[in-house]
C-alpha positions as CSV (number, residue, x, y, z in Angstrom):
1,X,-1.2,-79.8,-86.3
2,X,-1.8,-79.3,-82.3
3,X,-2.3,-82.0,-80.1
4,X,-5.4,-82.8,-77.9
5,X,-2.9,-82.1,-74.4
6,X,-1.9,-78.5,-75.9
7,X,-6.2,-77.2,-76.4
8,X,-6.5,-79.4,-72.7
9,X,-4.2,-77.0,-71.5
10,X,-5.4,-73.7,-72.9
11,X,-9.0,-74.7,-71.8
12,X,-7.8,-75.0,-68.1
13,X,-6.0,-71.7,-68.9
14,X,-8.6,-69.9,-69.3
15,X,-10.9,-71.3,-66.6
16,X,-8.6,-70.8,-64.1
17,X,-7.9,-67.2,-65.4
18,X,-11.6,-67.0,-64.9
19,X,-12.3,-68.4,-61.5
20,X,-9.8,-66.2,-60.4
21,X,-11.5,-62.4,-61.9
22,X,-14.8,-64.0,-60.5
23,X,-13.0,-64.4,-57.3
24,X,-11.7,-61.2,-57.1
25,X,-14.6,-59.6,-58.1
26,X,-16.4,-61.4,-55.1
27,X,-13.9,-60.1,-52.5
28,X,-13.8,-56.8,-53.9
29,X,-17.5,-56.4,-53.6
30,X,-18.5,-57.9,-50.3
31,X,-19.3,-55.6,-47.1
32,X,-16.8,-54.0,-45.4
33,X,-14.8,-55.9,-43.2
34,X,-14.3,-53.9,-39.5
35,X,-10.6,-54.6,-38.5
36,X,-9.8,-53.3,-34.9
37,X,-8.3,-49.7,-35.6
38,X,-11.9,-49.3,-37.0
39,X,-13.5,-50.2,-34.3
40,X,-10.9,-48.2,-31.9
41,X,-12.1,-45.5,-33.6
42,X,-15.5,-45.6,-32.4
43,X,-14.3,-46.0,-28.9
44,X,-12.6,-42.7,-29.3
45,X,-15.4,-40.6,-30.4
46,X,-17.4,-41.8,-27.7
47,X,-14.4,-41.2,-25.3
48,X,-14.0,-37.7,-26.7
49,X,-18.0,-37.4,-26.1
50,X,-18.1,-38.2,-22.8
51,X,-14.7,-36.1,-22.3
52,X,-16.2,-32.9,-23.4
53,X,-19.5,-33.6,-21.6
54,X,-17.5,-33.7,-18.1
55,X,-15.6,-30.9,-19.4
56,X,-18.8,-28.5,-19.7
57,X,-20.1,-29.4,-16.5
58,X,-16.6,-28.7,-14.9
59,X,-15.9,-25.2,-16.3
60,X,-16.4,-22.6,-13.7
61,X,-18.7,-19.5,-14.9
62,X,-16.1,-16.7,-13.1
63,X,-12.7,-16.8,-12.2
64,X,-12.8,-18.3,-8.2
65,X,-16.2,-19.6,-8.3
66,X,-16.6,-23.8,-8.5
67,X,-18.2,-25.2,-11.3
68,X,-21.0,-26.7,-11.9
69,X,-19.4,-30.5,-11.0
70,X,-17.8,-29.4,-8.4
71,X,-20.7,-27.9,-6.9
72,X,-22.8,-31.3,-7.5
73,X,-20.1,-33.6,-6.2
74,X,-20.2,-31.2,-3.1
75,X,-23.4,-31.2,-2.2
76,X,-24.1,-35.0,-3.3
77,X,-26.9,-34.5,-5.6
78,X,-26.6,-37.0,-8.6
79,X,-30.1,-36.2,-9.5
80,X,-28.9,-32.9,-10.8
81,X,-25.8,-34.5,-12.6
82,X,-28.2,-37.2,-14.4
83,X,-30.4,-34.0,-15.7
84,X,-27.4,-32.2,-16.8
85,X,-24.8,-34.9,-18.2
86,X,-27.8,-37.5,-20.0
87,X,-28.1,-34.2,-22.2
88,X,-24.7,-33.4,-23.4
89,X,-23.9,-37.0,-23.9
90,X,-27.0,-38.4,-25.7
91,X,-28.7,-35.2,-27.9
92,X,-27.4,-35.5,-31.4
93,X,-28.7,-32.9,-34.4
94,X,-30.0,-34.7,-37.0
95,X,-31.1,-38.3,-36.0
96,X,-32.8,-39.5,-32.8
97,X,-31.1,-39.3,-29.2
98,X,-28.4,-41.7,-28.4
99,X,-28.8,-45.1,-26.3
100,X,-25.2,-44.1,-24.3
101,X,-25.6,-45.5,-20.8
102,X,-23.0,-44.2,-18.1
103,X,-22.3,-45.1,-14.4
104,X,-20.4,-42.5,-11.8
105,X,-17.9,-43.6,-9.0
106,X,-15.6,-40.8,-6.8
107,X,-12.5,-42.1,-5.7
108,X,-11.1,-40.1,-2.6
109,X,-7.9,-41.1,-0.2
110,X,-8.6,-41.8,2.8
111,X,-5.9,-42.3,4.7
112,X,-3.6,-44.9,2.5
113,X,-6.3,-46.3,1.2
114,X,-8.5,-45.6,-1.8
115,X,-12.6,-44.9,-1.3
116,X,-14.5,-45.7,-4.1
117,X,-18.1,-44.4,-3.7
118,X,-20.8,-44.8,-6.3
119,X,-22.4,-41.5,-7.1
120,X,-24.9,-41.8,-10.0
121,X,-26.1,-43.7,-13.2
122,X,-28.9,-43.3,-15.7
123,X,-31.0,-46.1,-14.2
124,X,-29.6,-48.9,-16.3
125,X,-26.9,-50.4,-13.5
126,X,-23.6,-51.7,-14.6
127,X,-22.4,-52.6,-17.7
128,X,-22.8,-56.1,-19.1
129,X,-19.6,-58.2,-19.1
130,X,-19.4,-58.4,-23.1
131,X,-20.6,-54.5,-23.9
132,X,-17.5,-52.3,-24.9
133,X,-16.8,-49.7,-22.4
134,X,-14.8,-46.3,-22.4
135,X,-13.8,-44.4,-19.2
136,X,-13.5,-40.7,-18.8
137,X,-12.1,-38.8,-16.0
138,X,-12.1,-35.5,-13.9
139,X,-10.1,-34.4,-10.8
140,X,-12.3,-31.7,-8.6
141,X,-11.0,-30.1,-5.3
142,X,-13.9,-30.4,-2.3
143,X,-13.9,-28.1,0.4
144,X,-14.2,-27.6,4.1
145,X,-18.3,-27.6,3.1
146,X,-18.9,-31.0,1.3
147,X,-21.4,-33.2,2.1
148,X,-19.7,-36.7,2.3
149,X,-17.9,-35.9,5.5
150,X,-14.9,-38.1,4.0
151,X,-14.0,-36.1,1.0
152,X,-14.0,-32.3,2.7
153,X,-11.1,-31.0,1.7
154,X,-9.7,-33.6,-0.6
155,X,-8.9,-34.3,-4.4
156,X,-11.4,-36.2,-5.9
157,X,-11.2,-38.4,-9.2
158,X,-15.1,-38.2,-10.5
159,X,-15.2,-41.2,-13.3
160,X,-17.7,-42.3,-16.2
161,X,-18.3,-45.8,-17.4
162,X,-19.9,-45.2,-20.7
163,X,-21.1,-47.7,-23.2
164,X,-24.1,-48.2,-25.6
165,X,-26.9,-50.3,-25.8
């Protein structure tokens, strides 16, 4: 004969057995939860974007001829960066062109002190304090015929805020 406290027991048994597959089930199947590597990982992709963009604009066509950037920097004409980096960093294959913003600052010594000189953006200003941005960079070498008087003949550090929308 089995006592009423014994079949209590394997009742509560097998409810809590089965609150806790329905539990797991429910954790199992909800979204995806983003942890921060995932989301470093889309900061690197635009990082390597923006990277290889700079890149292309900074390879010389012949051996002792400036490139492109260096040729833009020189003869401080952002319209003709804006027309030639929006481009390479927004045109995608197969869906509809990017929303990637970007700003452009030089940095230049001038003495012992660093310049920083805004050079060009895509029209939507600075960055919002809470949107997620990545920073590439590029050293060019101006010479004796550069426009910005303070930069002839100098190393110049050529960065890109970039960030979506």
């Amino acid at each position: 004969m089995v006592k009423n406290s014994a079949q209590l027991y394997t009742i509560e048994g097998i409810a809590a057995g089965v609150l806790m597959i329905v539990t797991a089930y429910i954790v199992v199947s909800t979204s995806t939860v983003l942890t921060p590597q995932d989301i470093h990982i889309i900061d690197m992709q635009l990082e390597q974007l923006g990277h290889d963009a700079l890149m292309v604009m900074n390879t010389p066509k012949d051996y002792r001829i400036s490139s492109n950037l260096t040729d833009c920097i020189s003869q401080n004409n952002p319209d003709w960066f804006k027309s030639n980096f929006t481009p390479l960093v927004r045109s995608r294959v197969f869906l509809p062109d990017d929303t990637l913003h970007y700003n452009v600052s030089l940095y230049y010594r001038d003495g012992d002190v660093v310049q920083k000189r805004d050079f060009a953006d895509d029209g939507s200003g600075m960055p919002y304090l809470g949107e997620k941005t990545v920073k590439v960079t590029q050293w060019i070498r101006m010479d004796d015929g550069a426009s910005i008087p303070e930069s002839r003949n100098k190393i110049v550090l050529v960065e890109v805020l970039l960030w979506r929308s």
